[in-house]
C-alpha positions in Angstrom: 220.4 100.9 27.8 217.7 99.8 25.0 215.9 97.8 27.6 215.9 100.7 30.0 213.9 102.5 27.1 211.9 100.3 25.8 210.0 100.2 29.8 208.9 103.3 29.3 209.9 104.0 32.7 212.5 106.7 33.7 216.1 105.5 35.6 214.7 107.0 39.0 211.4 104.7 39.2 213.5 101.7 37.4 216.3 102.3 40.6 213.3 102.2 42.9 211.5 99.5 41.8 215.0 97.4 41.6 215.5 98.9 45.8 212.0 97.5 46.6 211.4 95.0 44.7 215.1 93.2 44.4 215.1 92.9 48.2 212.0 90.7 48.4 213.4 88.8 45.2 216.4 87.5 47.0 214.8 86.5 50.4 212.9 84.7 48.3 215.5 82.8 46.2 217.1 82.3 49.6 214.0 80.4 51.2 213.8 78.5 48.5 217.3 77.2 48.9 217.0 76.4 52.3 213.4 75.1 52.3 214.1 71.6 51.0 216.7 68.9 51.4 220.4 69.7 50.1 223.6 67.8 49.3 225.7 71.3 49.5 225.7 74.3 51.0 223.6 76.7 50.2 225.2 79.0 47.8 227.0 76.6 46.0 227.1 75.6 42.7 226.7 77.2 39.6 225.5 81.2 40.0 223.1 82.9 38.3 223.9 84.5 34.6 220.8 86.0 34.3 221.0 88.4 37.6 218.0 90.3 39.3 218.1 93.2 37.2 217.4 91.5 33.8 214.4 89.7 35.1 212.8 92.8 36.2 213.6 94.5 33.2 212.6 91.3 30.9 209.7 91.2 32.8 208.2 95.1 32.6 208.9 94.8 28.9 206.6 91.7 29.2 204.2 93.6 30.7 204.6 96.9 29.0 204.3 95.4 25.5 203.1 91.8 25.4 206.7 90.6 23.9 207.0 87.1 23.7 209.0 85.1 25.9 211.0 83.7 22.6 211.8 87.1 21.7 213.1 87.9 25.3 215.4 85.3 25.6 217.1 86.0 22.3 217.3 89.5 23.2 219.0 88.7 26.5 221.1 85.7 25.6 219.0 83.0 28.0 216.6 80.1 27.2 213.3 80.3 26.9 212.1 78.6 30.1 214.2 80.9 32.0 212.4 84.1 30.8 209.3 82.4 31.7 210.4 81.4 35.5 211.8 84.5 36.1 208.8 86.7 35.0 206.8 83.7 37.7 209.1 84.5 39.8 208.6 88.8 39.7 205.5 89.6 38.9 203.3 88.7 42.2 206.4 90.7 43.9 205.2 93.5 41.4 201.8 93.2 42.4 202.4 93.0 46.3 204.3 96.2 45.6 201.0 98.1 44.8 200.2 101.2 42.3 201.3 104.8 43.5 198.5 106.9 42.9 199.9 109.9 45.5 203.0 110.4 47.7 202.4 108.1 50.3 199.5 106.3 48.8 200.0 102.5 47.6 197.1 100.8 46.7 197.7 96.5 47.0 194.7 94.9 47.0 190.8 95.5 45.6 190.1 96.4 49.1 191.7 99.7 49.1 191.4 100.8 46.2 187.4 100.9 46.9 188.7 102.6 50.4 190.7 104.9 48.5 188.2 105.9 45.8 185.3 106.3 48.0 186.8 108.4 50.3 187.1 111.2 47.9 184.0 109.9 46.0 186.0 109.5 43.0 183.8 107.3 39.8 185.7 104.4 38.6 185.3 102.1 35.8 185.4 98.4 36.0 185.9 96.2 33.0 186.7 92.5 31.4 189.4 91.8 29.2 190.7 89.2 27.7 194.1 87.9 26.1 194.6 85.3 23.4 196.5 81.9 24.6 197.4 78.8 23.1 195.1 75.9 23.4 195.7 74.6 26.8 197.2 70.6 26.4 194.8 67.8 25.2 193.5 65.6 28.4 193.5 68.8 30.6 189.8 68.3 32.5 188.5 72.5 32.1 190.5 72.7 28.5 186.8 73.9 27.0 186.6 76.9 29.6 189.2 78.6 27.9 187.1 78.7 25.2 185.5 82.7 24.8 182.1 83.1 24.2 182.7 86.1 22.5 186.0 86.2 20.1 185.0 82.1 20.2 189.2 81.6 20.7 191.2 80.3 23.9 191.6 83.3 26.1 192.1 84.3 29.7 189.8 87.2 31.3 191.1 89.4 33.8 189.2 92.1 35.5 190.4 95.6 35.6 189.7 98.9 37.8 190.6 102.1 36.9 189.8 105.9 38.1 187.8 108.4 36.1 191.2 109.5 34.3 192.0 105.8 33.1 194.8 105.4 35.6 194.6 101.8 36.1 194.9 101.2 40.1 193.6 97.3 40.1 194.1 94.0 37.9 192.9 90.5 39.4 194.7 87.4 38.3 193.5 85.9 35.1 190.4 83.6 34.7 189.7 80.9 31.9 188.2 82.9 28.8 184.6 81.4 29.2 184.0 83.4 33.5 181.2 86.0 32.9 182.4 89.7 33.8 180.3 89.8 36.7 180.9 86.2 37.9 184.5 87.4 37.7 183.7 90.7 40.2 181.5 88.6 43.1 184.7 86.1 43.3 186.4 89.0 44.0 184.1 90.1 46.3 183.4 93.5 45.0 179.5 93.2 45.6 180.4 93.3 49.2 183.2 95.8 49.3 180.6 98.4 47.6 178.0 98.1 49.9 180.3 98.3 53.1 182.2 101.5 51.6 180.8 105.5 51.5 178.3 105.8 48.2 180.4 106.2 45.2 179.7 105.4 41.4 181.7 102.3 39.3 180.6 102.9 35.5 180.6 99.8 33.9 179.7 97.5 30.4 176.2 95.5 30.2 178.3 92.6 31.5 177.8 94.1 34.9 174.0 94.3 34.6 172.8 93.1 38.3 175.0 94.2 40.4 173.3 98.2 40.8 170.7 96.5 42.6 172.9 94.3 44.7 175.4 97.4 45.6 172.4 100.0 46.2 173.2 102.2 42.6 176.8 102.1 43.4 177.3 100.5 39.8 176.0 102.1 37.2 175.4 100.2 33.9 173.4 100.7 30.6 169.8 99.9 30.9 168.9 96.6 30.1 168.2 95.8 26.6 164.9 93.8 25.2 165.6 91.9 22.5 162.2 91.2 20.0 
């Protein structure tokens, strides 16, 4: 029951999430089994010790509180490189899943959560953030783009959307530590999204500073600073 806890999510939305979520998990494991060549049956051989349940919950309490994947597999009796597949293996099923922002309303992609915020012409707030990792392995071609121009360490960036409350309704896959913020939101094609949907306002950081003019004042950043 400690893991159950330590999610910070009640039984109810832990049930549903296992409901929605385990389903799509095992269709998966299954094509994988019967995608490539095989000497047995499918479903034979060894089974699984570490069953559905504990990877979702080993995952959420990787998301939830940035716990290593050493610590995880000593708290749930696996190897290390099994904690790591398996939170590979649910978290894209966790994002396809969506954020539930009202009964009925599941936001999945960047798309509609512009769709859904300018409908109402809700604000939200965009912004980069980055997480520490190790030093990707010597001989790797783009090792030096992990490199952060601001903390000057190895990070990836990621770029965040929330509503005017802070609920956070968006996070696009990770970047190298050295993409600009705002490099980061044209991949993602949030230039264009803004201009297509109703007026609405994104607040965001000076690492945004452009894109107002290119989304006609639908982000909003501090005036531009001259420096001496």
């Amino acid at each position: 029951m400690a893991e159950y806890r330590v999610t910070g999510l009640s039984p109810d939305v832990i049930a549903e999430l296992i409901a929605e979520v385990g389903s799509l998990w095992h269709e998966q494991h299954q094509a994988r089994l019967t995608v490539r060549p095989r000497r047995r049956a499918v479903g034979a051989g060894a089974k699984h010790k570490f069953v559905f349940v504990d990877r979702l919950l080993a995952t959420l309490v990787s998301l939830r509180h940035g716990t290593t994947h050493d610590v995880l597999a000593c708290w749930f009796g696996v190897d290390r490189s099994t904690i790591t597949r398996a939170i590979g293996e649910v978290r894209p099923l966790l994002a396809q899943r969506g954020c539930t922002v009202a009964p009925g309303i599941r936001l999945c992609t960047l798309a509609e959560v512009i769709e859904y915020l300018g409908a109402d012409g809700q604000t939200g707030i965009i912004d980069g953030t980055e997480i520490r990792v190790r030093r990707p392995a010597a001989g790797r071609k783009d090792r030096d783009k992990f490199v952060s121009g601001k903390t000057k360490q190895n990070a990836v960036k990621t770029m965040v959307l929330t509503d005017a409350e802070g609920r956070v309704l968006f996070c696009s896959p990770v970047r190298p530590g050295s993409w600009p913020d705002i490099t980061q939101a044209r991949q993602l094609a949030l230039v264009q999204l803004l201009s297509d949907s109703p007026f609405m306002e994104i607040l965001a950081d000076a690492g945004y500073q452009g894109m107002g003019a290119q989304t006609g004042g639908r982000v909003v950043t501090p005036p531009h600073r001259k420096f001496k």
